[in-house]
C-alpha positions as CSV (number, residue, x, y, z in Angstrom):
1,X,182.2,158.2,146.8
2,X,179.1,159.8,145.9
3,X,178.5,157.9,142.7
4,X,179.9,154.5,143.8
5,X,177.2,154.6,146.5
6,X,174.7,154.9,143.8
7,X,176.7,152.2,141.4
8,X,176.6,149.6,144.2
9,X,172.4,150.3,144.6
10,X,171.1,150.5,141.1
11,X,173.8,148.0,139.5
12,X,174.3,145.0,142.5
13,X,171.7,145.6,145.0
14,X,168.4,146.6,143.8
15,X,168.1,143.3,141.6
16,X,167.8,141.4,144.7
17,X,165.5,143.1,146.6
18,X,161.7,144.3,146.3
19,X,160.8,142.0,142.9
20,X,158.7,139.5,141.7
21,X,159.3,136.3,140.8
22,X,157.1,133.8,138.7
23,X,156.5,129.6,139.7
24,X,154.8,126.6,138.0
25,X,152.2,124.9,140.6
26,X,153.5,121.6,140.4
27,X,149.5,120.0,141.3
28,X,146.4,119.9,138.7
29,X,144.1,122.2,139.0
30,X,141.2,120.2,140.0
31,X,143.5,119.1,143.0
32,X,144.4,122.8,143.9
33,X,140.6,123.9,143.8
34,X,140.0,120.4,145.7
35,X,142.6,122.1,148.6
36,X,145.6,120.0,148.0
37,X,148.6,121.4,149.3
38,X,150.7,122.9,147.0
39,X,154.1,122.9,145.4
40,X,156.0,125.3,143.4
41,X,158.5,125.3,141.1
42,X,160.6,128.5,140.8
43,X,160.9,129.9,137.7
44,X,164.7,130.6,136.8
45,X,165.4,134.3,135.5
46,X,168.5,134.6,133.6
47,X,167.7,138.3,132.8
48,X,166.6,139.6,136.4
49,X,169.4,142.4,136.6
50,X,167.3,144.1,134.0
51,X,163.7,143.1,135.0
52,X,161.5,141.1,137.0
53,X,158.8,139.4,135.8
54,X,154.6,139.5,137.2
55,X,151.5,139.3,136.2
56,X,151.8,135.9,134.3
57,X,149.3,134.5,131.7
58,X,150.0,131.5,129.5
59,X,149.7,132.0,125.8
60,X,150.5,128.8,124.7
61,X,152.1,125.3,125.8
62,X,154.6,122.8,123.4
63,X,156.7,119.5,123.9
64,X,159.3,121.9,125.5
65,X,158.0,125.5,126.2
66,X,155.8,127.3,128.3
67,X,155.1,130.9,126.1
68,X,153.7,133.2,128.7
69,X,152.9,137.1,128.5
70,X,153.5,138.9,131.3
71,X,154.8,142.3,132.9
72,X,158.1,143.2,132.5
73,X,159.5,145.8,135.0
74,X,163.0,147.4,133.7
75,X,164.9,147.9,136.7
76,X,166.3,151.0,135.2
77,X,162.5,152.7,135.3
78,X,161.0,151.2,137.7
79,X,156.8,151.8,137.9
80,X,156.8,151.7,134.5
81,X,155.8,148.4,133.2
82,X,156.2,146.7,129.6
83,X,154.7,143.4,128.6
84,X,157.3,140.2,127.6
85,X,156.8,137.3,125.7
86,X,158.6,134.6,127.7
87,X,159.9,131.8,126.6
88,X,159.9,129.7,129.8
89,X,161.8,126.0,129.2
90,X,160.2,123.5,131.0
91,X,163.3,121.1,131.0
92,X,164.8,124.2,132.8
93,X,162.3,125.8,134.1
94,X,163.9,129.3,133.3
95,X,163.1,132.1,130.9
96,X,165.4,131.2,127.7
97,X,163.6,134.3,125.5
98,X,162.6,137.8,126.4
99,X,160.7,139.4,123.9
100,X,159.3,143.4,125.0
101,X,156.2,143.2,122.8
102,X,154.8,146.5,124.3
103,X,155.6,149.4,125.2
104,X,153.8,152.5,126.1
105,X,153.9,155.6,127.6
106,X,151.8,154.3,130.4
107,X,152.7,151.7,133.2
108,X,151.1,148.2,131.3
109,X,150.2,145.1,133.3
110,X,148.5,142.3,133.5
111,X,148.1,141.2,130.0
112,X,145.1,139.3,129.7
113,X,144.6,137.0,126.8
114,X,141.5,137.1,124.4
115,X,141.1,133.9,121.8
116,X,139.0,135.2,118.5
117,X,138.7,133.9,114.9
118,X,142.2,132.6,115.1
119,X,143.9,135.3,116.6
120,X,145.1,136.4,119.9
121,X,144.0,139.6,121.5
122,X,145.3,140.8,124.5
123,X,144.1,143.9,126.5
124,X,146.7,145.0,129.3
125,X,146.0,146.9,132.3
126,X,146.2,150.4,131.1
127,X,144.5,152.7,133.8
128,X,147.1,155.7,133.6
129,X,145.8,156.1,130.3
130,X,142.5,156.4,131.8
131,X,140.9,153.7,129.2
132,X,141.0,149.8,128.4
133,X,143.1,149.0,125.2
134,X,142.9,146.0,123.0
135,X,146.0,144.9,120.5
136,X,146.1,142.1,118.7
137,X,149.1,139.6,118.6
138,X,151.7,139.8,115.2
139,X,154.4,137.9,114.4
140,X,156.8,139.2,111.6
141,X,158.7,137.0,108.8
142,X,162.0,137.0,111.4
143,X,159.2,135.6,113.9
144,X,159.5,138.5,115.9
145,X,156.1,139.2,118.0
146,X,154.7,142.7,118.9
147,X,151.0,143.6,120.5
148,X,149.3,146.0,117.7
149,X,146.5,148.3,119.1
150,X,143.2,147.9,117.2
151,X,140.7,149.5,119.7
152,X,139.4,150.5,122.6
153,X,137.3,148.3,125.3
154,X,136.1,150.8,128.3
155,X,136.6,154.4,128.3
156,X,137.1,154.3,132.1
157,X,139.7,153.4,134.8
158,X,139.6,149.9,135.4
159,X,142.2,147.4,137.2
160,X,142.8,144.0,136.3
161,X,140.4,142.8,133.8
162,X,139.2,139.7,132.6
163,X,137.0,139.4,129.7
164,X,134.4,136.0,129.5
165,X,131.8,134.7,127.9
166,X,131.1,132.0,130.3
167,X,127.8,133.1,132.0
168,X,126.0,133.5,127.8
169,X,127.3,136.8,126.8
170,X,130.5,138.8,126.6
171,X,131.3,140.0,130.6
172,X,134.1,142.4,131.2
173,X,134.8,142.0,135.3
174,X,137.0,144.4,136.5
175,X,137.6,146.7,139.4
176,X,136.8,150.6,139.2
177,X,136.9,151.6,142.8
178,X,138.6,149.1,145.1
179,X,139.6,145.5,146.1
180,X,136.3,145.2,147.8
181,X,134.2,145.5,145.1
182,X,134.3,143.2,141.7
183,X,132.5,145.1,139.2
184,X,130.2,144.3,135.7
185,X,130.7,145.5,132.7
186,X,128.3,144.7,129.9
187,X,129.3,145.4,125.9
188,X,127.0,148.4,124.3
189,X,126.6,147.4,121.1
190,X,125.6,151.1,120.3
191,X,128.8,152.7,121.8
192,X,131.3,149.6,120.7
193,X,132.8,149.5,124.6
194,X,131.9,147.9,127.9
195,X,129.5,150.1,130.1
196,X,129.2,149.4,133.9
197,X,126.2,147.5,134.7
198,X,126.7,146.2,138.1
199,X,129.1,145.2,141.6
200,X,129.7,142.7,143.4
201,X,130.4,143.5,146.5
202,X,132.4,142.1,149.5
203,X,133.3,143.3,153.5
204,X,137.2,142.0,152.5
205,X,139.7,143.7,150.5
206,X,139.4,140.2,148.2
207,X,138.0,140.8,145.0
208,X,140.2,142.1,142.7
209,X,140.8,139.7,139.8
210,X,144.4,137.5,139.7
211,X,143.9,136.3,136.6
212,X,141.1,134.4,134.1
213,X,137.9,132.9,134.7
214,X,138.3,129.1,134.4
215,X,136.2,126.1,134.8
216,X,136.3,122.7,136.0
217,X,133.2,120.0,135.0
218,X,130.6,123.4,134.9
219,X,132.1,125.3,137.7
220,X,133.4,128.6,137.0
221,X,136.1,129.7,139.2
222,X,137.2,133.5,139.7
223,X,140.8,133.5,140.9
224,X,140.9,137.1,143.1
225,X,143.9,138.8,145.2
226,X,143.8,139.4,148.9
227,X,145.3,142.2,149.7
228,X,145.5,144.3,153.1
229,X,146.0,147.9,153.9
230,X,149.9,147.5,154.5
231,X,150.1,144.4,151.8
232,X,149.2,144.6,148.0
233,X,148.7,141.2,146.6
234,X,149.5,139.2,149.9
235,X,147.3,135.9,148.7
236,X,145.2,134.3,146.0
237,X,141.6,133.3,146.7
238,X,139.1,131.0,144.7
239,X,136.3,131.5,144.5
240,X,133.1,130.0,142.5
241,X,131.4,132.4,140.4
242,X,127.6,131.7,139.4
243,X,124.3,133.8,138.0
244,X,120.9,132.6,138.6
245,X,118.3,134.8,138.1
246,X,119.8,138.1,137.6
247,X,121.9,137.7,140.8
248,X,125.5,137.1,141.2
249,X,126.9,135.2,143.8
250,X,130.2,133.7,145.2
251,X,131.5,131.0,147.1
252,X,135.0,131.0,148.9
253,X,137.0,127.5,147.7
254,X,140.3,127.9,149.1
255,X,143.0,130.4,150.0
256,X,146.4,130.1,148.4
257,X,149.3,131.6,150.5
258,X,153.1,130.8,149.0
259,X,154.4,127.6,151.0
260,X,157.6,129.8,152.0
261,X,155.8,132.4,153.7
262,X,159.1,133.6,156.1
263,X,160.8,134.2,152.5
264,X,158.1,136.0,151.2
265,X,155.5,139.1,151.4
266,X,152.9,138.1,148.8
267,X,151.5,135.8,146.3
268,X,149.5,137.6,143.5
269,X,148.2,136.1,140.5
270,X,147.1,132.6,139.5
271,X,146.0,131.2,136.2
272,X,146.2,127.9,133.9
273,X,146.0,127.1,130.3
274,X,146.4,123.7,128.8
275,X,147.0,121.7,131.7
276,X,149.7,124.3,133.5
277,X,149.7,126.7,136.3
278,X,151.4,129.7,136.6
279,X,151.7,132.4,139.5
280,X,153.8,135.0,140.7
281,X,154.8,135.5,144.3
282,X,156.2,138.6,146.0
283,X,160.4,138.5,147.2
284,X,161.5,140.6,149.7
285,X,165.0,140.5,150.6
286,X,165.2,141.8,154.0
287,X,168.8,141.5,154.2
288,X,169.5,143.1,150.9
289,X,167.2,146.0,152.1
290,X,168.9,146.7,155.3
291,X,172.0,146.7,153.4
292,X,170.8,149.3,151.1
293,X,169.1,151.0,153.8
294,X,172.8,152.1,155.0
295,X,174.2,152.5,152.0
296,X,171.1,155.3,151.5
297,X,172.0,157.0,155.0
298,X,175.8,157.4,153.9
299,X,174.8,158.3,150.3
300,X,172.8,161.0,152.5
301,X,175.1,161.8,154.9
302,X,177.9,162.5,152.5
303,X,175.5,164.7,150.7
304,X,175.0,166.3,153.6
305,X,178.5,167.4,154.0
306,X,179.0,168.6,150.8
């Protein structure tokens, strides 16, 4: 009884509860910055009994795909993250490839993309490993892809990081601290890594970053998460990001809160490549939860009795 209480968690439960999920924003970007209201479309997973998916960032864009890194959560160890290379079918819409093109001994996330000299380099979120890792992006002869570490960025704890040269030199903004601060990093050519410079700083808990810089006409836009002190990732925010004069500054545009709010808990990241939008949005399965809830109090009541 025991073990079949633990079967009917891990193996039919748990993949339907606490998870993320990923969507297409089915407006134009310029519309969503303009405050449209917006429309998703859900994302199919085919493989969510062995992970969900978050933290998504679009690597490329065909006649028929959407290729999209992102981080993979194996149900079986949870808080340990890997990053994928979906394969997301746009006739579908549903993941048709899962490729785990990292793994560490560290939780990874949020794999943020870096264009150079023809290649791709992507540089994860890494902070259990206390620094800021960059790998590069190989394919093998059986076009099989893996992420290859070449160096390091930042020999610090950072979360969520984007890397832009938008504002005339090469910017890392990241968080060190908290959600209420977005801080500078500026490269030392001396060292070879990003050293803080600076912070931006905000009364809300909204300035993490949820996902690339981007710019419309020559705006730049800084998507950032809204979180709370009971709710991690609960919305998106855009905001315009300028520099004038050695001075930062920012500029609210819109909030972006998941159209099915009484289905969800969160929305979390936001970005868009080549005319496509991607974010992921929080799922929380009350019903499954209470389910499990008492399958938990039997598991420990009979182990209570033994």
């Amino acid at each position: 009884m025991k073990s079949l209480v633990g079967q009917i968690i891990n193996n039919h439960l748990a993949p339907y509860m606490n998870r993320w999920e990923l969507a297409f924003i089915d407006e134009k970007v310029e519309d969503v910055v303009g405050g449209r209201p917006i429309h998703i479309t859900k994302i199919h997973n085919p493989y969510f009994k062995e992970y969900w998916f978050a933290d998504p960032f679009i690597l490329d864009v065909d006649d028929n795909n959407v290729y999209v890194l992102a981080e993979a959560m194996p149900l079986k160890q949870l808080h340990k993250g890997e990053i994928a290379l979906l394969t997301i079918s746009m006739e579908m819409n549903a993941i048709n490839r899962v490729e785990i093109v990292l793994a560490e001994p560290w939780h990874l996330s949020f794999p943020n993309i870096m264009r150079k000299d023809g290649k791709i380099f992507v540089y994860p979120e890494s902070l259990n490993s206390g620094k800021l890792y960059r790998y590069e992006l190989i394919k093998d002869n059986q076009g099989n892809h893996a992420l290859k570490r070449v160096d390091i960025l930042c020999n610090a704890i950072v979360w969520d990081s984007e890397i832009s040269d938008v504002f005339g030199e090469e910017i890392l903004f990241t968080c060190k601290q908290d959600d209420f601060h977005l801080d500078i990093y500026r490269w030392d050519k001396r060292q070879g890594v990003f050293l803080y410079s600076e912070s931006i700083k905000s009364n809300q808990q909204n300035m993490r970053m949820a996902g690339a810089l981007f710019k419309i006409d020559d705006k730049v836009y800084c998507p950032s998460q809204i979180s709370t002190p009971t709710i991690y990732g609960k919305a998106v925010e855009i905001k315009e990001l300028s520099y004038a004069d050695g001075k930062w500054q920012y500029a609210p545009i819109r909030r972006i809160d998941h159209p099915q709010e009484y289905l969800l808990t969160g929305l979390h990241t936001f970005n868009t490549y080549k005319g496509v939008t991607i974010i992921d949005f929080h799922y929380h399965n009350y019903t499954y939860e209470k389910i499990v809830s008492k399958l938990v109090a039997i598991k420990r009541w009979i182990k209570g009795k033994e």
